[in-house]
N, C-alpha and C positions, 0 to 999 in steps of 0.2 A: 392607257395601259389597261387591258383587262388582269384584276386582282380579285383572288379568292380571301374571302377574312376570314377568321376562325374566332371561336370564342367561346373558352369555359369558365363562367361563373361562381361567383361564392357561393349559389344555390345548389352546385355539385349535381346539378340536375342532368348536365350532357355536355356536348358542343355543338354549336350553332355555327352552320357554315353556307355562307352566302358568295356569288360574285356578281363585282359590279365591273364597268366599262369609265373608268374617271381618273381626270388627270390631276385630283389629290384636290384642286378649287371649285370644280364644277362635277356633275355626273351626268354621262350621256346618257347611260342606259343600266337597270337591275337586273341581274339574269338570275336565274333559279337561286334557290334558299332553301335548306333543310335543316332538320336538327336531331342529332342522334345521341341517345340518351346513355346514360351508366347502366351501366346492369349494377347490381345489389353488389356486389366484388370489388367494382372498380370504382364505386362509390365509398366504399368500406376504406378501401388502401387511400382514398384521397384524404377521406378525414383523417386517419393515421399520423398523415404528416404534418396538417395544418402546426402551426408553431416552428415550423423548421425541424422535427426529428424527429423519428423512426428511420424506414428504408428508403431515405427520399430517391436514392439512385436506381432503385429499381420501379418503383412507383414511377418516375420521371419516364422510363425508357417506355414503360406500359402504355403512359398516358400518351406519349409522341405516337407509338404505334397507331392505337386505337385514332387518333388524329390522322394519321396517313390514312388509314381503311377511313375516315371521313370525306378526305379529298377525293380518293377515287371514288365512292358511292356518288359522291356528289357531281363528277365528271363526268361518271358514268348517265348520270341522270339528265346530264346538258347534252349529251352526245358529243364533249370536246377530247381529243386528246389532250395531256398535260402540256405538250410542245404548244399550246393553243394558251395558257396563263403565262404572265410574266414574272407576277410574283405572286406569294401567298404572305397576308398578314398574318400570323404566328402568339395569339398573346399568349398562350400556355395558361397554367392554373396557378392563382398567387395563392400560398403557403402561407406566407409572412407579410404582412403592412408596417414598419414601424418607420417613419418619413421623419420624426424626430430623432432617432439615432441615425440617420444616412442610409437607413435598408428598406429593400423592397424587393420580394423573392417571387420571381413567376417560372414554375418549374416547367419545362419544355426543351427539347434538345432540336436545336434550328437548323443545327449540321445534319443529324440524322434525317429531319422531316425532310431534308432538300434530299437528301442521295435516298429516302423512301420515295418521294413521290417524282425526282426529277425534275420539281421547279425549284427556282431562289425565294428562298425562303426567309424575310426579316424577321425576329421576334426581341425581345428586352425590349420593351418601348418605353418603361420606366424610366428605371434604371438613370438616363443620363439626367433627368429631371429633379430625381430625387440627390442625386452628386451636385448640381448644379444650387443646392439648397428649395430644391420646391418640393410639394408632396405628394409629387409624382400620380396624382388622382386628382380627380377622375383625367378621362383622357378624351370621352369621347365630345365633349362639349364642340371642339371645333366642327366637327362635325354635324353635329346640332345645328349651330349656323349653317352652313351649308342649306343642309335640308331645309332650313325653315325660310329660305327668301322666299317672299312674297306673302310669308306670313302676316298676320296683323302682332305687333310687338308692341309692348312689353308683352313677351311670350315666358314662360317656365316648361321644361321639358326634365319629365322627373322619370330618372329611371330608381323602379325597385325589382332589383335584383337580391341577392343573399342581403349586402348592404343600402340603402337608398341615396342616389344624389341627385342633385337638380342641377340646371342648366337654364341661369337668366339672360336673354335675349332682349338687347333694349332697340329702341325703335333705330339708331344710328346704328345697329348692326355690335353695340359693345357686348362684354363679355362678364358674367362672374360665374363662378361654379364649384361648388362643394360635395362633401357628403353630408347629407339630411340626417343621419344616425342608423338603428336595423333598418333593413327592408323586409324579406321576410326570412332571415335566418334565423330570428328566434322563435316567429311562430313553426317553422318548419320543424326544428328540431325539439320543440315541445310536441308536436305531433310524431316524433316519432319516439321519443320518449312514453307519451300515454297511447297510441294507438298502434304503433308498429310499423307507420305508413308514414316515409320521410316529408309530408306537404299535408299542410292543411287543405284537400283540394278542393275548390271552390267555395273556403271557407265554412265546407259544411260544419265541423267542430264547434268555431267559434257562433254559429247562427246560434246556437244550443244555448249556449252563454251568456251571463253579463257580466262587462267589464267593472272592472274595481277602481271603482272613483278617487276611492284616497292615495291607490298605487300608481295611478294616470298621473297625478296631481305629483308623487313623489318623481315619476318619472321624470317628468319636465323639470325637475331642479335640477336635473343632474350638468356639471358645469360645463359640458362640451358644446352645450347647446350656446349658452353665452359668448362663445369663443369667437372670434372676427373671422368669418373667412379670408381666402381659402383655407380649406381644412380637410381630411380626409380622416377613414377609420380604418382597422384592423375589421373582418369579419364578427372575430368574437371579443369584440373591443366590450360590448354593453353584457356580453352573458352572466359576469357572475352578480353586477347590479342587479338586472332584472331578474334572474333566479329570484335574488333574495326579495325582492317585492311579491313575486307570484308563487312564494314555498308555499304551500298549503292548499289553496286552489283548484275547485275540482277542475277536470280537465278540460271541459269547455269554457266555465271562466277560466281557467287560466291563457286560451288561446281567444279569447274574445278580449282581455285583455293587452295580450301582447300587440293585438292586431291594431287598438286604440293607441300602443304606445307608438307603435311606425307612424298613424294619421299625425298622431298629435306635434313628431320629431318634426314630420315635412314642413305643418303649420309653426312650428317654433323658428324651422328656416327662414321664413316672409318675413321678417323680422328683418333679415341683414342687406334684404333686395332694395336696390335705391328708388326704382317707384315700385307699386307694383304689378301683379304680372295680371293680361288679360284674361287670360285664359293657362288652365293647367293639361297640359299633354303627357298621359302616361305612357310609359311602353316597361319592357322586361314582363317574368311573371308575375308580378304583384298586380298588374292590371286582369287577371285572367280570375282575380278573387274579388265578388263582387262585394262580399261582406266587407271587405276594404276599400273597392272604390266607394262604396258607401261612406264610410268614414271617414274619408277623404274629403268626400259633398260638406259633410257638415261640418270638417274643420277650417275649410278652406273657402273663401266669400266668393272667388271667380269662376266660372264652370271648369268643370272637373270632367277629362274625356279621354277617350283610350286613342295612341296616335293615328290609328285606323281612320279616324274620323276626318283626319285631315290627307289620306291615301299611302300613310306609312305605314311598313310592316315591323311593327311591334317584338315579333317572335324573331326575325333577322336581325332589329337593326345593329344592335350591339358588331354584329359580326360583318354586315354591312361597312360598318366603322373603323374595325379592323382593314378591310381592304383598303379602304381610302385614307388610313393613317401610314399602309403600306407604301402606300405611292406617296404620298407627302415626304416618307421616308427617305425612297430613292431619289426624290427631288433635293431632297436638303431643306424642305420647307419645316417651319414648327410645328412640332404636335402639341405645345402647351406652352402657356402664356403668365405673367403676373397676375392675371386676373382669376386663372384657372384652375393655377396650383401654388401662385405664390412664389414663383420663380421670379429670380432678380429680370431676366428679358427673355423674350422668346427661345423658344430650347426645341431643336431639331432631336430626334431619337430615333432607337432602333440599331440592331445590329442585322449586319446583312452577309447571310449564306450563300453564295452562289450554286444553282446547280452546277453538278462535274456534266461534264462533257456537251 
């Protein structure tokens, strides 16, 4: 099936829209990948909602929109008509995390994306994971396998997005997979609290800086890290912690620090990996800041490398992933595992739109 994936992040940065040619086990072929950003407006209305309330219903219809004018840009760019996709994966923007009360909110309207763009459109890929008792996160891990056969394993595949997870890959092809704790939501939004500019970009802020050793140190106490995986996080699960470690801090320590707190979350990860891993494979935007692959280096004993290196695209894959959770979808195959979220057995997801006519 040729499937287009979509995907907007906790980073609130845009959506990333990719298609591939895969029948949900394997991938014949990658076709084009772009990524179209917020403007300052529609980024504004996303955080509004974050938590579940303001005008989610009008936010929701905006964000669907702006997702259909992605599919066509991006169709337009392949030279396909829409009658040319089968389906589109759909994750929409999650609001809400909370996998221990039974909720998990990704606001997107799947009816309308289908009668905007004219294809069938899956999206709630949560949703039946987190009902089924798992924590509905991360999602892309199976996918992860995929991509990585012929990898050399024990492999880790860390995406840092708004929040960070990994993705452990054992040589028999098994499975574990969590969230690592921030990724870069909280240097982000410290940059845009002291500079006015929502991203530390390219870590220039924190080069400035040093981080704060006794607030690193506080960091790592915090008990989620102890926690057995799997486990998953809310966005702004850690913000009013770390606030209070970094009140007073000028503003490049304080983003030089936060930036320590992400290396140090992923290294406190390795911890719950049953061997460990050969090598660390980044992608999302946290690999795009070098001051943090940096600190990545030094917390971490394996090489540390952006998934480029290995012929991934980094800036797709997330939405890559999408597509091919799409078709796993229609197949009835699982998108998440015991191992991945904690689900009692395998848990097929997604709701599926058909286009009219």
């Amino acid at each position: 099936m040729l499937a287009l994936g979509l995907m907007s992040g906790t980073s609130l940065d845009g959506i990333d829209a990719a298609l591939v040619a895969t029948d949900g086990e394997t991938v014949d072929r990658f076709g084009p990948a772009a990524t179209f950003p917020y403007d300052g407006s529609l980024r504004a209305a996303l955080r509004s909602v974050l938590g579940g309330g303001g005008p989610v219903r009008q936010v929701e219809e905006t964000l669907t929109r702006f997702h259909a004018e992605a599919v066509r840009r991006l169709l337009a760019q392949a030279g396909l008509p829409p009658s040319a996709v089968d389906v589109v994966g759909f994750h929409g923007h999650t609001i809400l995390h909370r996998p221990e009360q039974g909720r998990t909110w990704q606001i997107g309207d799947g009816a309308l994306l289908a009668r905007l763009t004219g294809i069938s459109v899956i999206n709630d890929f949560r949703s039946a994971d987190v009902a089924a008792g798992g924590q509905g996160a991360p999602l892309v891990p199976v996918v992860h396998r995929v991509l990585a056969a012929g990898q050399e394993c024990p492999l880790a595949v860390l995406n840092l997005g708004g929040v960070g997870n990994v993705t452990w890959i054992g040589a028999d092809a098994s499975l574990l997979a969590f969230d690592t704790g921030p990724g870069n939501a909280l240097i982000d939004d410290w940059a845009l609290a002291h500079t006015g500019i929502p991203v530390d970009t390219g870590g220039a802020l924190a080069r400035q800086g040093r981080p704060d050793a006794d607030a690193v140190a506080a960091f790592a106490g915090h008990p989620y890290f102890a926690r057995i995986p799997p486990k998953s996080l809310d966005r702004d699960d850690f913000q009013s912690f770390a606030r209070s470690l970094v009140a007073g801090l000028a503003p490049a320590d304080g983003a030089a620090t936060l930036t320590a707190f992400t290396a140090r979350a992923v290294a406190l990860a390795e911890r719950h990996f049953p061997r460990p891993a050969r090598r660390w494979l980044v992608c999302g935007g946290g690999r795009h800041n070098p001051v943090l692959m940096a600190a990545l280096s030094r917390e971490l004993a394996a090489t540390v490398a952006p998934v480029e290196q290995v012929g991934w695209d980094g800036d797709a894959l997330e939405a890559q992933a999408f597509a091919i959770l799409a078709v796993r979808s229609r197949r009835g195959l699982p998108l998440t595992f015991p191992e991945t979220t904690g689900v009692a057995a395998p848990c097929p997801g997604g709701i599926f739109h058909p286009r009219l006519g």
